[in-house]
C-alpha positions as CSV (number, residue, x, y, z in Angstrom):
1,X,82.9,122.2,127.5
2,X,80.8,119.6,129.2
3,X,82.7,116.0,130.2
4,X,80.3,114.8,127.0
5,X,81.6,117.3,125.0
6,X,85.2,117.0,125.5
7,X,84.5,112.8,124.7
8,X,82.8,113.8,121.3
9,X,86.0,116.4,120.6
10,X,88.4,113.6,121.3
11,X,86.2,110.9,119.1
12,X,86.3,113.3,116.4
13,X,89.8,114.4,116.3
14,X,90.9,110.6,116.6
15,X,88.6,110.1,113.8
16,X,90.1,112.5,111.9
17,X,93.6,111.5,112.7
18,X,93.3,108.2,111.5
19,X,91.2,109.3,108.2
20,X,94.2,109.7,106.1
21,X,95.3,106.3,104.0
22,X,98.0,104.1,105.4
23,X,100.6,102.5,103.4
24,X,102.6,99.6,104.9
25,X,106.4,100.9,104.4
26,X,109.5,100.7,106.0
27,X,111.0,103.8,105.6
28,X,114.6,105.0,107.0
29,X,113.9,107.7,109.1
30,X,116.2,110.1,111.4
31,X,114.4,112.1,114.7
32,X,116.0,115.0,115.4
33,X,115.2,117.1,119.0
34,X,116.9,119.3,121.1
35,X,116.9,119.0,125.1
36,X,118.7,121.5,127.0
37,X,120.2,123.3,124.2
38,X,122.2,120.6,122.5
39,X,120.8,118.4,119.1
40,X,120.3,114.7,119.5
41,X,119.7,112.3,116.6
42,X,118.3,108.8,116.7
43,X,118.1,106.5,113.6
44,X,114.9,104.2,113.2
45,X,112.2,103.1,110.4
46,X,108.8,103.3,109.4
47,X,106.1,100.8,110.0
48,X,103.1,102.3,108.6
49,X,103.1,105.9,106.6
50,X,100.3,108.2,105.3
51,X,99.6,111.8,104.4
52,X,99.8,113.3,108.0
53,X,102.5,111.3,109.4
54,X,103.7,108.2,110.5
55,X,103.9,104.8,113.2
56,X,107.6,104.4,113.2
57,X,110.4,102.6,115.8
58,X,112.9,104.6,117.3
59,X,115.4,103.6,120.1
60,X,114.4,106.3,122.3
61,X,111.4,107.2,124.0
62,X,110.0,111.1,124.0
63,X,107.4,112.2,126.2
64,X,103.7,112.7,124.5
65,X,104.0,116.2,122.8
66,X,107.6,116.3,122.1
67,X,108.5,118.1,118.7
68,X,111.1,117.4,116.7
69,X,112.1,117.1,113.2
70,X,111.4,114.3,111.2
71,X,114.0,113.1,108.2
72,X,113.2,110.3,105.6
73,X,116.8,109.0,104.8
74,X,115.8,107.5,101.6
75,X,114.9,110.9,100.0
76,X,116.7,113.2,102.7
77,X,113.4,115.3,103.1
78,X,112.6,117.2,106.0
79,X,109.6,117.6,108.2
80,X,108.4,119.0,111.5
81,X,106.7,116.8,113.4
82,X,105.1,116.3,116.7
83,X,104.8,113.1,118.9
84,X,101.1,112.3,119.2
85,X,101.1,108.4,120.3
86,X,103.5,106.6,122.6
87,X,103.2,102.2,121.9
88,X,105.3,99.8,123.6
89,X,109.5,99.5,123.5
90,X,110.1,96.4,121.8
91,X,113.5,95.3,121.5
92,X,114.7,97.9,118.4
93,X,113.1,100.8,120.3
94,X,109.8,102.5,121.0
95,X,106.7,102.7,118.8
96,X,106.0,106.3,117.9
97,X,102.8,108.3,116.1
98,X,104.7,111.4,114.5
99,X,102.3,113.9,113.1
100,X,103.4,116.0,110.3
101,X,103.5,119.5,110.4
102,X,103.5,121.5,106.8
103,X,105.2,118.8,105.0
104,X,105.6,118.7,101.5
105,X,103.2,116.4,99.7
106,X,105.9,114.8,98.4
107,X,107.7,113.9,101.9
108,X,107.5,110.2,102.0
109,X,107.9,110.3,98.0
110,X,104.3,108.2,97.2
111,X,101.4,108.7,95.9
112,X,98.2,108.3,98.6
């Protein structure tokens, strides 16, 4: 794939990243991850939530890429999900894109 090419790719998959509808909503949430064999858990909340995933604040930073599972304290749901965007740490913790992975349609309880 040609530099062109890999600019169009990108383009398009950001495209289709941000495709889904966005709902303002603060949702509880709880990451969950596990670094050298031990499970961590951080408690945070929801900015912005759609269909695919979500822009939420969490007191701890994760490098791009970084897996982990996603829970939505207000319904106790459960979701995979995978660290695709990294914002600033503001002073309740650091912005984070979490993709969904398999999720029920019914994760974040709303309809889109």
């Amino acid at each position: 794939m040609g530099i062109s090419n890999e600019v169009n790719h990108a383009l398009r998959m950001l495209d289709y990243m941000r495709s889904a509808r966005r709902v303002n909503s603060r949702v509880k949430v709880i990451v969950e991850w596990n670094e050298k064999g031990e499970t961590h858990r951080a408690e945070g909340y929801t900015v912005d939530i759609s269909p695919k995933g979500c822009l939420a604040v969490v007191p701890q930073g994760f490098p791009l890429g970084q897996k982990m599972k996603l829970l939505n304290a207000v319904n106790g749901r459960v979701s995979e999900a995978t660290l695709i965007w990294r914002g600033h740490e503001g002073r309740t913790g650091w912005e984070l894109g979490l993709e969904l992975v398999n999720a029920p349609a019914e994760f974040w309880g709303v309809d889109f």
